[in-house]
N, C-alpha and C positions, 0 to 999 in steps of 0.2 A: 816197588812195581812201577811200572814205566805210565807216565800219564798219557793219552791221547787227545791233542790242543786242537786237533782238528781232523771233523768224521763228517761222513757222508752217508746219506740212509736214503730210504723211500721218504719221501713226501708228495700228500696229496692234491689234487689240485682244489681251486675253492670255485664257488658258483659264479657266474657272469652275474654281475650287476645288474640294477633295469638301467634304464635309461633315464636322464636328466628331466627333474620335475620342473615346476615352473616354482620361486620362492614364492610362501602366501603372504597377502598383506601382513603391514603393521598390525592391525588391530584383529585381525584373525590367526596370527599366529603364537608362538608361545609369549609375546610383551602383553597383546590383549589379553590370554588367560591368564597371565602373572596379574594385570588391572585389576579383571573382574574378581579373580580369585583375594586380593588385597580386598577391595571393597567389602567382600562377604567376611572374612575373619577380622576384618578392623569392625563391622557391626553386628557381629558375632562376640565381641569383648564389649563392645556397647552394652548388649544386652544383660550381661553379666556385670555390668556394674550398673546397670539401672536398676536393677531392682533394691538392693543397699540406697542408693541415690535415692531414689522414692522414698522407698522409707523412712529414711533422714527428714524429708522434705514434710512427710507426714506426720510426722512426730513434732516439729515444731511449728507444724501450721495447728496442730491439741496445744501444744505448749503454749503460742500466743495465745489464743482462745483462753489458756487458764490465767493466763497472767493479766490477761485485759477483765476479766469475769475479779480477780482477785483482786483489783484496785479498786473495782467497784463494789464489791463485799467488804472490802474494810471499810471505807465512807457509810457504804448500809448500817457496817457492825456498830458504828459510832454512834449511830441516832436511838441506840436501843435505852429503854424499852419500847421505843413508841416503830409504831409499825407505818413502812413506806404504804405513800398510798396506792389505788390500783392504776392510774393514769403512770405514775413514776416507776413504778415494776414493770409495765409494757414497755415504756422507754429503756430501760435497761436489760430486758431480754431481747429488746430488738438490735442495742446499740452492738451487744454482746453476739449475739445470734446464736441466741442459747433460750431454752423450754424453763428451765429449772436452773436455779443458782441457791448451793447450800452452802456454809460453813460450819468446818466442826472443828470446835478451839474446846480447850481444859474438857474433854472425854463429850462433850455435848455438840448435839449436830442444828445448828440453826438453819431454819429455810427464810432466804434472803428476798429474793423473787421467783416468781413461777407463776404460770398460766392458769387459768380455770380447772382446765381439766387436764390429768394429769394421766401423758401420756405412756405407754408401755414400751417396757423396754428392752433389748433386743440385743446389746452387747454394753460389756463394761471393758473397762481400759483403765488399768493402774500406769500413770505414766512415769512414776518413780522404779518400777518395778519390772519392769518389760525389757526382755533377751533380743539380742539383737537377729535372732532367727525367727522368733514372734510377731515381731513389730516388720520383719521382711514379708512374713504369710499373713498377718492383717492388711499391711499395703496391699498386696494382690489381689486380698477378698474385697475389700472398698475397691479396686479398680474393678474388677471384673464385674463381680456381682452387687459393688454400691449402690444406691441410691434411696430413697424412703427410708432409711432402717432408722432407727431411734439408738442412740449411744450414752451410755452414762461413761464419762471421763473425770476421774480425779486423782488430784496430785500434791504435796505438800505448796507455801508459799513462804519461798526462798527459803531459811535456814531456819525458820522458825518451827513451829509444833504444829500451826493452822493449816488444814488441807479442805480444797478449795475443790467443791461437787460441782458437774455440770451434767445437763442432760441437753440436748442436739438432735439435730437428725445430720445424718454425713452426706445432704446434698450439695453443701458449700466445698466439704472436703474434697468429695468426689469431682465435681467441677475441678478445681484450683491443679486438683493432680492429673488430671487430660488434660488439661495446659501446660502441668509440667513434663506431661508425658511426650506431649507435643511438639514441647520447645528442646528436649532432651532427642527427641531423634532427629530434628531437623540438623541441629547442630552435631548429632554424632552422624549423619550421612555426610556432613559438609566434612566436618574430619576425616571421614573415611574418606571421600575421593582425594581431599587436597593431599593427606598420605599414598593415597595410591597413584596419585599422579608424580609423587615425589620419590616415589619408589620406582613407576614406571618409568620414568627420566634417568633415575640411576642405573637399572638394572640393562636398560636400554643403552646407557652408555658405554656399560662396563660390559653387559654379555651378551647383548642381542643383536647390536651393530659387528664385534667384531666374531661372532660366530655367522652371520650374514654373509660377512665377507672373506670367509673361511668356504661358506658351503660356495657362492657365487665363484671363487676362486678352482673350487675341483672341479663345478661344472663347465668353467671356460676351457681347463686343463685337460679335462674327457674329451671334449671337442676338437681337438688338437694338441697331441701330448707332446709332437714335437718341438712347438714353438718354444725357446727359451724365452721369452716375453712373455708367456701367462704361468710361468711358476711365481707360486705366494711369493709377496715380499713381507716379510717376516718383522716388525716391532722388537729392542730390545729389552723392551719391559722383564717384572720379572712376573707378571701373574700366570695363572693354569693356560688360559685359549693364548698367551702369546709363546710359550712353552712349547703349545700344541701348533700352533702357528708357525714356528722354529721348525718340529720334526716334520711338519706337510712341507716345506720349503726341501728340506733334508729327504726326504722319501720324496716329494717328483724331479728334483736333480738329478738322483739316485736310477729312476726309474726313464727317466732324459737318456743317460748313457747306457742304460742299460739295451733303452729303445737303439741306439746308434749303435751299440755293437751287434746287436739283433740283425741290424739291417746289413752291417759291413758282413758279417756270415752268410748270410741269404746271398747275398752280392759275389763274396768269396764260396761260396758252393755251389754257385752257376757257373764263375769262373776255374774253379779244381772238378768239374764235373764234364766242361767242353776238354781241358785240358785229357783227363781221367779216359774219356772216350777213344782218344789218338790211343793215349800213352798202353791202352790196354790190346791194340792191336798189334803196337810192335814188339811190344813183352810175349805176346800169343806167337807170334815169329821168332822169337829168340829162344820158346819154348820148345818150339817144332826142330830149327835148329842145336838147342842142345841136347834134344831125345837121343840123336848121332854122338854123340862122345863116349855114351856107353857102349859103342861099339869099335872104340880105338884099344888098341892092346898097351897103351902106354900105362904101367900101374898108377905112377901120380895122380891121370887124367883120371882113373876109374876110379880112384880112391877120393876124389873132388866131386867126381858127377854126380852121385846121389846128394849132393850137399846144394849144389849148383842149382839143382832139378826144384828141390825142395822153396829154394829161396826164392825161385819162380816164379813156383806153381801159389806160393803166399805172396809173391808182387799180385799176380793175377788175379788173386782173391780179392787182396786187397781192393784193385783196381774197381772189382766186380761192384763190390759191397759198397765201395766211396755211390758208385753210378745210385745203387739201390738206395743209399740215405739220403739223396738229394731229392728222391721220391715222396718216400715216407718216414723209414726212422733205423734205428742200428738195427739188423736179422737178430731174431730171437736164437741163444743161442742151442744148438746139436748139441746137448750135452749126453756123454759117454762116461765110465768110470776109467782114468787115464793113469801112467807111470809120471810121477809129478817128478822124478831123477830126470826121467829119458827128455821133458821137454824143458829143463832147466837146463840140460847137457847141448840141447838146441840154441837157446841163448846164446850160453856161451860160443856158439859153434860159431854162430850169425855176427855177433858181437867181433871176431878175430881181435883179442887187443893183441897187439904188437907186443913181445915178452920185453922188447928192449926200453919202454916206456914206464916199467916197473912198477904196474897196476896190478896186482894179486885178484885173480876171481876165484873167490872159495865159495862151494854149496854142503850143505850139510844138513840132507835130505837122505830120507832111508830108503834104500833102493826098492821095499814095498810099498812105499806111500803111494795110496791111490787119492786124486780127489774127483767129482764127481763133476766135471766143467765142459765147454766149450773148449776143446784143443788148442784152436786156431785163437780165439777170444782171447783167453787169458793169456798164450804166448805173447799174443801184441802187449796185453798188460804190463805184464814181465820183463818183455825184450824193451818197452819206454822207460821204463821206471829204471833196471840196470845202465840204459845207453845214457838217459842223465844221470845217472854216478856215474859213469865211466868218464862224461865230458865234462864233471865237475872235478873229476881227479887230474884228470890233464893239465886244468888248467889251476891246480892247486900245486903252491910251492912252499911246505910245510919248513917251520922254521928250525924243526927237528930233524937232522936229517935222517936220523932213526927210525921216526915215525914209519908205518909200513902203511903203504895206500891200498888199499882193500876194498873189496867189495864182496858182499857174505849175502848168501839166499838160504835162507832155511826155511822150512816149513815143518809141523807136524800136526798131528790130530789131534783134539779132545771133543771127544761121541761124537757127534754127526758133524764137526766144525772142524774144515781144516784151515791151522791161521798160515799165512805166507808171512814172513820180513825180509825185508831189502836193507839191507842195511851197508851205509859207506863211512868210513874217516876221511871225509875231504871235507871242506870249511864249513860244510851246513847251508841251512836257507835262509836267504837276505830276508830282512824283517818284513818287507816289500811284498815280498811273495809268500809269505806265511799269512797274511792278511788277506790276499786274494788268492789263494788255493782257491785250483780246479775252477778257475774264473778262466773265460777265453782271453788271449792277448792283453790278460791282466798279471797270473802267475807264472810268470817264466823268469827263472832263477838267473837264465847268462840272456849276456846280451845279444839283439837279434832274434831270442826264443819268443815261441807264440803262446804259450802256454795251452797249445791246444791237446798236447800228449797225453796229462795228466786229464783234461777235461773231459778225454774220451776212457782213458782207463775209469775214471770215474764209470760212469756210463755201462762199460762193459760188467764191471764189479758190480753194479745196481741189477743190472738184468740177469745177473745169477741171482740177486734175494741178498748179495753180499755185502759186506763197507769195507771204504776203503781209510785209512787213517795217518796222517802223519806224528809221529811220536817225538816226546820231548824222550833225551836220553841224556846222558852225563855226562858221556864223551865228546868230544866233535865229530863232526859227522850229522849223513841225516838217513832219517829210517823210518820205513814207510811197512803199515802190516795192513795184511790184506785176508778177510774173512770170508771163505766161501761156504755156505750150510749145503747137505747133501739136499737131492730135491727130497721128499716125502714121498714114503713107498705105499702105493694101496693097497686094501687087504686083500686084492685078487692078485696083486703081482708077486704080495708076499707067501699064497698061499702055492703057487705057481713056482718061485724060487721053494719053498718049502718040499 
């Protein structure tokens, strides 16, 4: 089956843009949200490893405490039996800053020093023995809710069997940890911003500056799209925004010529439109005078004049219709249900090849095919699309001299779709012009062409609901199918035909 490399359909149009913003500052734009946002998950990770951090810190601020308590319970342990006095137990619960100091060696628990009265007690802490999720919700409860409580802490001393009783109160602890808590977020906010300014630097260099001057670049472009001095200039890097930087250079170039051909139409449709005004008065003259040749008895003359009349009265239309599109836009087409033989048999009629020129024009169309079109419309379609194969055949001089030059219109139906093809063996279409199909004064196949034929058969084919298509085929040659759908019948018309 034949591919279709190039088609034409409806498309919609898209909404007008607003108008050019003002850009917002640095620090109010997407760099300062990238800042403030860094600051917050950089001491958003703080917090989540402060509480581990704390804990640690807590646990060997017990640890020292037992290890200072435990040098000075072995010295105690040494003097036994004789018992420290009360002045030298004050001094070592104070040096300690501990209530009570026991030891318990070979299964027996000795009390080393301790106060008078002997206070109650309110938590205990194995510190050999403590999960590192314990000793995270103990840190929390001493921060939060510390202060007054009384703690019994004990822990072996070093590798030996002796484990070493303290009792406390955790106002020291509590202290020492709002200092560490202190010192812990000053220095995770300093990290956080030096991170986020090092982040804001980068991110600023690498996406903020040149998407800045991406957006600064359309807005000068809207303002003036003509100017070739404010299309991007483009970085050959290889990252995303200079990629995207490359296709904005590539689309307002694109959209430059597009704007100048734009203008050279508008330009040329004021000048084919002064011309179009004359040219339709003396065609209206030359129609008046040829009405009289149907009244000459020469057969030749009679058997021309309906031909004559006809090619006319379609100048004049023509004429008509150029004046009206310079207005507003191509006439919606009069579509009728029509003998799609009898107006291919016009083509040909219009077309006159010279037999001597040995261009073959075959149709192979079923004398009841109807399609449902614009008469006038699609003949133009038809009569452009044959006349460039005709004038591609001309000027093709096949290296076979067998080859046969031809030009073939068939059409037929399937359900409501009838397809049309043109089809020639002459040398096909320059690469040139396959690229810029149905582009004005871009796709014209010979030279000198404007390519404005195909841009209007386009056009005419869209405002039936149809496409039009150039087709890859096998042979040489080019061929062009064209899809007309009937219109859609209502169920009043249907019941009316019924």
């Amino acid at each position: 089956m034949d591919d279709e490399v190039h088609t034409s359909g409806r498309s919609g149009s898209s909404p007008e843009g607003a108008g050019p913003e003002t850009m917002p500052r640095l620090f109010r734009g997407l760099s300062g949200r990238l800042l403030w946002l860094t600051v917050i998950f950089v001491m958003m990770a703080e917090v989540l490893i402060f509480v581990p951090s704390v804990a640690t810190m807590r646990m060997n601020w017990l640890r020292d405490r037992l290890d200072t308590a435990a040098a000075a319970g072995i010295v105690i342990d040494g003097l036994q039996p004789a018992e420290l006095p009360r002045a030298v137990q004050d001094d070592t619960l104070l040096a300690t800053g501990t209530k009570v100091i026991a030891l318990r060696k070979d299964g027996t628990s000795r009390l080393l020093a301790a106060t008078d009265t002997q206070p109650q007690i309110d938590q205990v802490f194995d510190l050999a023995n403590t999960p590192l999720v314990s000793a995270m919700c103990d840190a929390v409860d001493t921060l939060v809710f510390g202060g007054r409580r009384v703690m019994r802490v004990y822990g072996p001393i070093g590798d030996s069997d002796m484990i070493i009783e303290l009792v406390m109160t955790d106002d020291a602890l509590r202290k020492d940890m709002l200092k560490y808590s202190k010192t812990m977020f000053l220095l995770s906010l300093l990290i956080s911003l030096i991170t986020a300014v090092l982040i804001f630097l980068a991110i600023n260099r690498m996406m903020i500056m040149p998407i800045r001057r991406l957006t600064h670049s359309m807005q000068l472009f809207s303002e003036q799209p003509d100017d070739p001095a404010r299309v991007f200039s483009a970085d050959r890097s290889r990252g995303e925004l200079a990629v995207a930087g490359r296709h904005l250079t590539a689309m307002q170039a694109q959209l430059q010529r597009i704007l100048k051909q734009q203008k050279n139409l508008a330009d040329l449709g004021l000048a084919v439109s002064k011309i179009n005004h004359d040219m339709r008065n003396i065609l209206a003259s030359a129609q008046l005078m040829s009405d009289r040749l149907t009244d000459v008895d020469d057969p030749m003359v009679r058997s021309f004049a309906p031909k004559l009349l006809r090619t006319i009265d379609r100048a004049v239309g023509y004429t008509s219709e150029v004046l009206a599109y310079g207005q507003a836009s191509e006439a919606a087409p009069r579509r009728r249900r029509i003998r799609f033989a009898a107006l291919a048999q016009d083509v040909r009629d219009m077309l006159a090849i010279d037999p001597e020129i040995g261009i073959e024009f075959l149709d192979q169309i079923a004398a009841d095919l109807e399609v449902d079109c614009d008469s006038e419309q699609i003949f133009r379609v038809i009569h452009n699309l044959c006349r460039n194969a005709v004038q591609a055949l001309v000027n093709f001089d096949p290296q076979d001299a067998s080859m046969v030059r031809r030009v073939t219109v068939s059409a037929h139906r399937v359900g409501s779709v009838v397809s049309i093809t043109i089809d020639d063996t002459g040398p096909g279409m320059p690469r040139k012009a396959r690229e810029n199909l149905f582009s004005a004064f871009r796709g014209s196949a010979r030279s000198g062409g404007t390519g404005l034929g195909l841009v209007i058969a386009r056009e005419l084919v869209l405002a039936h609901g149809g496409t039009i298509a150039l087709v890859e085929k096998p042979g040489p040659g080019t061929q062009f199918r064209i899809e007309i759908p009937d219109r859609p019948v209502s169920l009043e018309d249907y019941r009316v035909r019924a």
